[in-house]
C-alpha positions as CSV (number, residue, x, y, z in Angstrom):
1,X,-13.9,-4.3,-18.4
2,X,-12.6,-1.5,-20.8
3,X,-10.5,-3.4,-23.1
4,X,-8.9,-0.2,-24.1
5,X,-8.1,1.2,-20.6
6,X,-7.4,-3.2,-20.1
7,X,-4.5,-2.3,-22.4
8,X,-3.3,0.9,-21.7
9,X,-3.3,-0.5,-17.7
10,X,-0.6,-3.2,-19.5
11,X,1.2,-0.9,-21.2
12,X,1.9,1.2,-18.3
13,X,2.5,-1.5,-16.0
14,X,5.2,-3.0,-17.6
15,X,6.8,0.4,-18.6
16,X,6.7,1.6,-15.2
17,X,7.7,-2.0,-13.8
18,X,10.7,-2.1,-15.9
19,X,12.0,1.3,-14.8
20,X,11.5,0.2,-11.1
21,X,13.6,-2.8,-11.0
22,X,15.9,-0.8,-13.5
23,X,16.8,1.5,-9.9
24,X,20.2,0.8,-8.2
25,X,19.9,-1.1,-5.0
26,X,21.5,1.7,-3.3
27,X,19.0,4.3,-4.8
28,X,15.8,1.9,-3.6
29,X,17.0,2.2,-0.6
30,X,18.0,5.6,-0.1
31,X,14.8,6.8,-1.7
32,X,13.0,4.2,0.9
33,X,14.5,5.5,3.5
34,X,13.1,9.4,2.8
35,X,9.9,8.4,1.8
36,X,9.5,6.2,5.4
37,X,10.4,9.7,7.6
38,X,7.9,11.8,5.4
39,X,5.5,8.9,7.0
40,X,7.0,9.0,10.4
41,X,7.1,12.5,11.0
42,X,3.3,13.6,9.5
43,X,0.4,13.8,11.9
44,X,-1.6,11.2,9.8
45,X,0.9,8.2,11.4
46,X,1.4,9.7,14.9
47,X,-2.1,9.5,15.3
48,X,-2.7,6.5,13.9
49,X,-3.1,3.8,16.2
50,X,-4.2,0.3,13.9
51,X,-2.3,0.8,10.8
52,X,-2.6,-1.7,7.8
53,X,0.5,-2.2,5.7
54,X,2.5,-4.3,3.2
55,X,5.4,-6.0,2.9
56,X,7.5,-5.0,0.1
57,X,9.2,-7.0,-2.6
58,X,12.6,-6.0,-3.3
59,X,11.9,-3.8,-5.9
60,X,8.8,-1.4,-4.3
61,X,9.5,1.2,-1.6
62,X,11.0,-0.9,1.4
63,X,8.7,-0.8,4.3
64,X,10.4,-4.3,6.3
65,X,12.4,-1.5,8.8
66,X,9.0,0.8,9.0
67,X,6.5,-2.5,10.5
68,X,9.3,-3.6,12.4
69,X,9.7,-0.3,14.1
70,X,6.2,0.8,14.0
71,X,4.6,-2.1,15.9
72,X,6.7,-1.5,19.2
73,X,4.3,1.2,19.7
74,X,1.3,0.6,17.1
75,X,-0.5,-2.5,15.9
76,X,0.1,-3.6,12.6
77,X,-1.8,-5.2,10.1
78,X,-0.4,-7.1,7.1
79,X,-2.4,-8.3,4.1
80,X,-3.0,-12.3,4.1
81,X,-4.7,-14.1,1.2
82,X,-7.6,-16.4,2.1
83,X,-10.3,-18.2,-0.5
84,X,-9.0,-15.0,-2.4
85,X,-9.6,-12.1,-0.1
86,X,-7.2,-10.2,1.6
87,X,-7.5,-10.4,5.1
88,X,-5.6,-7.8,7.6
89,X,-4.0,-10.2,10.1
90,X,-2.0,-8.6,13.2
91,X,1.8,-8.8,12.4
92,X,4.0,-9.9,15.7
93,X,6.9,-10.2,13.5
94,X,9.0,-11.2,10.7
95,X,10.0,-14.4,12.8
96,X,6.1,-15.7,12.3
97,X,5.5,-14.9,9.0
98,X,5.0,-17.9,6.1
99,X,5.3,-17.7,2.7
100,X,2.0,-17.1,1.0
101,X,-0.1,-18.1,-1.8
102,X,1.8,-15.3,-4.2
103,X,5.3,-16.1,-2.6
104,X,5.2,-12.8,-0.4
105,X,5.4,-13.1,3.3
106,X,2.7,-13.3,5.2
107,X,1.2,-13.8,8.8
108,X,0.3,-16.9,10.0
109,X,-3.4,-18.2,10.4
110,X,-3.2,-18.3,13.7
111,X,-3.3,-14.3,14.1
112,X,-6.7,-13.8,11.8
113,X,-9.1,-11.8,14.0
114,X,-12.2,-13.0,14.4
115,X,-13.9,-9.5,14.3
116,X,-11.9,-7.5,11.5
117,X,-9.9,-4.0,13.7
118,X,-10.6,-0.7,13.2
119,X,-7.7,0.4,10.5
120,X,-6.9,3.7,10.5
121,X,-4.2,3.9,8.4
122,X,-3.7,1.6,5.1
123,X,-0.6,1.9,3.5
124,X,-0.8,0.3,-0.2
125,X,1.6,-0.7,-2.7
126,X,1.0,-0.1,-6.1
127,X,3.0,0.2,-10.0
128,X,2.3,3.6,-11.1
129,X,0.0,6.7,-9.4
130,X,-1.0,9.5,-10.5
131,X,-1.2,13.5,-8.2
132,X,-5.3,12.8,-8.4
133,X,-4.6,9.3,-6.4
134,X,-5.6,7.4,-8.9
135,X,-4.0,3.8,-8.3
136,X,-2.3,0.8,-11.3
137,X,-1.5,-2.3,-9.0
138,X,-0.2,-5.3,-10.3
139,X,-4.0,-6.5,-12.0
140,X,-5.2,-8.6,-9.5
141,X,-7.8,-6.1,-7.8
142,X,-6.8,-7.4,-4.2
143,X,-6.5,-4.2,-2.7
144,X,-9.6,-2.0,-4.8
145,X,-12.2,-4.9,-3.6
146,X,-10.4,-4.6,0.1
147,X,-10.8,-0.9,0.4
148,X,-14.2,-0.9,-1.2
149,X,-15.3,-4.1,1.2
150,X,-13.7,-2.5,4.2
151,X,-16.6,-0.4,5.6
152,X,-16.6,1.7,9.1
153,X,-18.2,4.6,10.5
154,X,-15.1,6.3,8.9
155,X,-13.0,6.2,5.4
156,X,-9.8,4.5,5.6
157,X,-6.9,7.1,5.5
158,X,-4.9,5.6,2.4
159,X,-1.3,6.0,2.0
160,X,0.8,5.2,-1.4
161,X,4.3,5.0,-1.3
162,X,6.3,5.5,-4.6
163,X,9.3,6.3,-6.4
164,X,9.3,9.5,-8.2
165,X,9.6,7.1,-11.7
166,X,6.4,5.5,-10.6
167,X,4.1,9.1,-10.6
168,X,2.8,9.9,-14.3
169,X,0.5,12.5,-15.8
170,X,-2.7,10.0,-15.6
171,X,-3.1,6.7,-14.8
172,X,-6.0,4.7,-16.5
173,X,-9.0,3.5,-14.4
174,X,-12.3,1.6,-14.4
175,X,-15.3,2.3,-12.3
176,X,-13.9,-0.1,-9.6
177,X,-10.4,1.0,-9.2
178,X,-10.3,2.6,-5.5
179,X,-7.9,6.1,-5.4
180,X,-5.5,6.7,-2.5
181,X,-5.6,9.8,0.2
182,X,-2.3,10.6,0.1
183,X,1.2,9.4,-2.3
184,X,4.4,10.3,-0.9
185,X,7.3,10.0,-2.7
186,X,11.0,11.1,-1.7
187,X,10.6,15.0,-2.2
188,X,7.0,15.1,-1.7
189,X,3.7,14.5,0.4
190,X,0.7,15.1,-1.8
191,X,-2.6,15.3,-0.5
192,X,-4.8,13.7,-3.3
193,X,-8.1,13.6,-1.8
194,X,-10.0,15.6,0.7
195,X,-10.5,12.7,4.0
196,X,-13.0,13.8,6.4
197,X,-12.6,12.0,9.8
198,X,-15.6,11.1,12.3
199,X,-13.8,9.4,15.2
């Protein structure tokens, strides 16, 4: 690892995690809420018919409404942490979900596929982004090795949600660090990377 770009990744982390929690409940949520129907309404979710997502902490984009909604129509996939690799595990709702390894809600075991679906649609989580897709998580690499690992006769359409105090100029990378498709924010739906689709 870069132990320069190792820093500046620290630097800008905790900046931009400071001005996150720093937002108004009221404004998290109202911002949520705009970013969700710039999701709902775009052709990229409609068609969509496996759809991997998280489950926000109080603090990120809230997306608890979103899965709850989406999978009366859609299946959806949460992010579960086994022997240190995330796992998309089919959510059938917040009524069967555990507490995980990181104290963030999870499925349980039982609904770990034994063949891993077809995801066309992964909604990420992340600390700061930048208009090229370029992703800053929280350090751990969980979702860059998933994205890289996660290989199919097509690329994973990848969706970042974010606060408009959570896009900068640049964010710093390494050779591993996987960019995102698309980042939506309240006022805005950018299209970061060209996605050619094969199904």
């Amino acid at each position: 690892m870069n132990n320069t770009i190792d820093s500046e990744k620290k630097i800008l982390r905790n900046k931009i995690l400071q001005a996150r929690q720093s937002l108004s409940i009221s404004k998290r949520a109202r911002d949520s809420r705009r970013i969700i129907e710039k999701i709902l309404t775009n052709s990229i979710f409609t068609n969509a018919q496996n759809i991997f997502c998280y489950l926000s902490l109080d603090d990120e984009v809230s997306t608890h409404d979103f899965i709850k909604d989406a999978s009366k129509n859609k299946r959806i996939f949460l992010p579960r942490i086994c022997d240190g690799v995330m796992v998309p595990t089919l959510y059938t709702g917040h009524e069967n979900l555990v507490l995980g390894k990181f104290g963030i809600l999870e499925p349980q075991c039982a609904n770990m596929p034994l063949v891993y679906p077809e995801i066309d649609m992964a909604i990420v989580p992340g600390v700061a982004f930048d208009r090229a897709g370029n992703r800053l998580g929280m350090g751990k690499g969980f979702y860059d090795r998933f994205l890289k690992s996660y290989k199919f006769d097509s690329p994973i359409i990848t969706v970042a949600l974010a606060f408009d105090i959570q896009v900068v100029d640049k964010v710093p990378t390494d050779d591993y660090d996987v960019p995102v498709s698309f980042l939506v924010t309240p006022n805005e739906f950018f299209t970061c990377k060209p996605i050619t689709l094969n199904r």
